[in-house]
KOLFIPA-786201 format. One record per residue (C-alpha): residue in one letter; y, x, z. Coordinates in steps of 0.001 Angstrom, whole numbers, plus 500000, padded with zeros to 6 digits. Each point is the difference from the previous one (the first is absolute). Last residue first. Example, Ala and Ser with C-alpha at 12.3 -4.5 7.8 and 13.67 -1.06 7.14 Angstrom:
<atoms>
s498940513670507140
a496560498630500660
</atoms>
This chain:
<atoms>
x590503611409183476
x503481498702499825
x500289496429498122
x500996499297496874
x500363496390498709
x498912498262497224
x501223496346499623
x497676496880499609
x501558496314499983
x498727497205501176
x503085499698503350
x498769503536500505
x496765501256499550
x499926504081500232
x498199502592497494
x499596503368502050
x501293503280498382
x499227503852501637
x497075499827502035
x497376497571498090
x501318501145496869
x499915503914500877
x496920501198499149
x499481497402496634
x502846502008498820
x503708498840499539
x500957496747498541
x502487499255496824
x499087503245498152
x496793498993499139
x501091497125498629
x502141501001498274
x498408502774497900
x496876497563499210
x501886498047498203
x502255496826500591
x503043498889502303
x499297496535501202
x502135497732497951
x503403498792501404
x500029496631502164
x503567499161499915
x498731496482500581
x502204498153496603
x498173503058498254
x496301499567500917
x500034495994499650
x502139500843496710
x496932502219498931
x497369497361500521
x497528501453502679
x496468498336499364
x500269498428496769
x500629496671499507
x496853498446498385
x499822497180502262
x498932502609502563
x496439500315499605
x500288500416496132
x501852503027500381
x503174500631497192
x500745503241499687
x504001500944500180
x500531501495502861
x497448501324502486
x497583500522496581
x502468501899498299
x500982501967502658
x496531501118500620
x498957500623496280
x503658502287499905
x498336501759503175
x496763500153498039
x501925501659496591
x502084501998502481
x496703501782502136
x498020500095497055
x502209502104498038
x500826502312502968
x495933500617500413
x500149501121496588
x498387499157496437
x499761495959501147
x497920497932497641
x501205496313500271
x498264496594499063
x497391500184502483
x501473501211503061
x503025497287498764
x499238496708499916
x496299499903500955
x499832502844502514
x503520498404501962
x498564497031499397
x496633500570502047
x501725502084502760
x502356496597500469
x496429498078499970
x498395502548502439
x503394499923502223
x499712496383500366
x496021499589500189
x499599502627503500
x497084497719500817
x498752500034496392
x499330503731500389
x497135499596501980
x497551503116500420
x501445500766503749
x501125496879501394
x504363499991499696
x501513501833502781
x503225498074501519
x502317502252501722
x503013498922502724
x503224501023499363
x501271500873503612
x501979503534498757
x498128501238502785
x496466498576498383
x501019501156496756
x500541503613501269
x496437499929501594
x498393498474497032
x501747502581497059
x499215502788502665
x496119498982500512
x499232499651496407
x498495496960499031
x502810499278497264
x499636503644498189
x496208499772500702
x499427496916497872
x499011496962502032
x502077497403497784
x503661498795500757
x501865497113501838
x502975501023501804
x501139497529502680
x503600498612501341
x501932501709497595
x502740502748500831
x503144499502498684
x501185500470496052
x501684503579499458
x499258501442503382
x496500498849499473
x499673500975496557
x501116503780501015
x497352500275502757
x497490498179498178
x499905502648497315
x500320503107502046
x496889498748502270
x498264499404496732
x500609503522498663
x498770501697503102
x496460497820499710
x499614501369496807
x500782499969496480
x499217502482497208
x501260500192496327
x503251497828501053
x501624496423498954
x501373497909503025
x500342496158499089
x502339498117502453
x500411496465500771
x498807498317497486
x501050496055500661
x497250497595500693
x502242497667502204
x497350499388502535
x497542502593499366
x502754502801500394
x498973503163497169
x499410503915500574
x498070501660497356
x498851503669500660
x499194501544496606
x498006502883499435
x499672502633497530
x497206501148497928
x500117503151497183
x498580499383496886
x502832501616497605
x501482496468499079
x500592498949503868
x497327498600502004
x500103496631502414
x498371499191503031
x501839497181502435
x500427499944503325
x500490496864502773
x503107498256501683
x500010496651501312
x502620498522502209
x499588496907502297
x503054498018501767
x503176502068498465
x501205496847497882
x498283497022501168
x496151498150500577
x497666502655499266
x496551498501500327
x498173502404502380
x496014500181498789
x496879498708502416
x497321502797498811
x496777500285498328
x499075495886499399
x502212498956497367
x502375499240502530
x503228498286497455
x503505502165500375
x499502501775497080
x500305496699497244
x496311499175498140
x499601500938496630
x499890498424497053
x498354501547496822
x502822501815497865
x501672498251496881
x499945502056496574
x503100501104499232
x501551498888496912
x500894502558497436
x502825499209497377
x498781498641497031
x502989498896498912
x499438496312499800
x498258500553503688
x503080500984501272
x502035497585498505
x497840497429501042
x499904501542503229
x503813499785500451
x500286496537498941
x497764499189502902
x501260502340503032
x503575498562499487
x503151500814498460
x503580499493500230
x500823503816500190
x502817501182502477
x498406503832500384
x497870498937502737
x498429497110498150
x498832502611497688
x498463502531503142
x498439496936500904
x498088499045496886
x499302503510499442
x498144499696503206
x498143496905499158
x499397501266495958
x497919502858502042
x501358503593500845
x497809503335499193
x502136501402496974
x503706499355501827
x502042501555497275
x497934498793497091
x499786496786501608
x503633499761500886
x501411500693496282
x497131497796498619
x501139496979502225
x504025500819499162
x498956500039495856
x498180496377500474
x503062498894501855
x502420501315497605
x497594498204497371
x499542496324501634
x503883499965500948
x500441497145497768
x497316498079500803
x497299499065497102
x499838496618499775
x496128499412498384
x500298496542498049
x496877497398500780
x499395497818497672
x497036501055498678
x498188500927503310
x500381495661500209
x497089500026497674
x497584501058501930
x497598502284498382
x496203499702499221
x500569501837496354
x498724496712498018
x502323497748502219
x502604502131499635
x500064499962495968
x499278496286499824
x502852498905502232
x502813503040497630
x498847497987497402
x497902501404497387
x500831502536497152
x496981502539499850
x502054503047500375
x503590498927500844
x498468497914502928
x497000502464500701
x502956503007500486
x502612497624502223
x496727499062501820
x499053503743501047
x503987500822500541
</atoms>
């Protein structure tokens, strides 16, 4: 456009004109070809970055390809950045769990069911008043497991949990969790131990060691615990439960390929159904902490986990 101007200005050869401005003359004969699906695209890159607020031009890239577009990671960040769309910024490496870094020799998981992680999250509602998450993910596969939503959480609770996720998806191999007195506590590590999951307690004062349920805790608090205000406890409890699903099903994770975690037709063709949400359900699925270790024992059979009641 520059030499187009000086040419009509000044009248000199099209030679003279780049030569003067310090530009190659073959820029003039290039032709922009604008593709024809260059706007529905555009519109379809907005749509999903306004939905998904905290996702990169990689996962958007994904999530297109997903829906049958022809598209890759390049022409999508040129869109992006056309639009001004926010890019970002890249983290500082880090090295993988399973390296010593000198505290503890960490458990790589190597399949489904190997090495769970659960841990608790603080959140308040719009009136100031706290409530806890427990998050319960598989290292290997990285699905969510189970969230539980409640003002207070304790030991009980956590027994309740597990009980209901084990029936639903088999016993893992090891538990990996923090030192907090709802993991420590002697009835959570007795009833583990007969269910023959075997703990791993992180160092105390070293969250990286427990780094796949920190990151999952991380985006749940950037993509959502951020985003959201929750006026009830039964608001937050759906909107993180939708969050969950989400993330199971349709978020793209950059450790796997950018599949997410638990496609949907994986969970359907498997006649897997979701594990029932709320507080309410959960609390009705096991009796009292008094009774668990006399009333329901967790049995291996052929890999699979069944809940049985025996006399006390």
């Amino acid at each position: 456009m520059c030499v187009t101007h000086v040419q009509q200005q000044l009248g000199v050869s099209e030679r003279r004109a780049c030569r003067v401005l310090g530009q190659a003359r073959s820029t003039q004969r290039h032709v922009e070809l604008v593709p024809d699906d260059e706007n529905a695209l555009t519109s379809e890159i907005v749509q999903l970055a306004s939905a998904y607020g905290r996702y990169g031009y990689r996962r958007i890239t994904a999530l297109l390809q997903r829906s049958g577009w022809p598209t890759n990671h390049k022409r999508v960040e040129r869109i992006w950045r056309r639009e001004g769309l926010k890019v970002p910024k890249r983290q500082p490496r880090r090295g993988r769990l399973w390296l010593n870094d000198g505290s503890c020799i960490r458990l790589r998981p190597c399949w489904r069911n190997h090495v769970w992680a659960y841990d608790f999250v603080l959140a308040r509602t719009h009136d100031g008043r706290a409530f806890r998450m427990l998050t319960v993910i598989d290292e290997y596969t990285r699905e969510c497991l189970a969230i539980l939503v409640a003002r207070r959480l304790a030991s009980d609770d956590v027994l309740q949990l597990l009980t209901e996720l084990f029936v639903e998806h088999g016993a893992p191999d090891h538990i990996r969790s923090d030192n907090g007195p709802e993991f420590v506590a002697t009835a959570v590590r007795e009833w583990l131990g007969r269910v023959g999951v075997t703990t791993l307690f992180i160092e105390p004062g070293s969250p990286w060691e427990n780094g796949y349920c920190e990151s999952f805790n991380g985006k749940l608090r950037d993509e959502l615990l951020n985003l959201e205000i929750f006026y009830s406890l039964k608001e937050a409890t759906v909107l993180i439960e939708r969050w969950r699903t989400t993330y199971n099903q349709i978020r793209p994770h950059s450790a796997l390929g950018y599949r997410p975690p638990a496609p949907a037709d994986r969970r359907t063709s498997n006649g897997r159904s979701g594990l029932r949400c709320g507080w309410a359900t959960a609390r009705s699925a096991v009796p009292h902490r008094r009774g668990l270790g006399l009333t329901f024992q967790v049995v291996r059979r052929a890999g699979q986990v069944t809940a049985m009641r025996s006399s006390a």
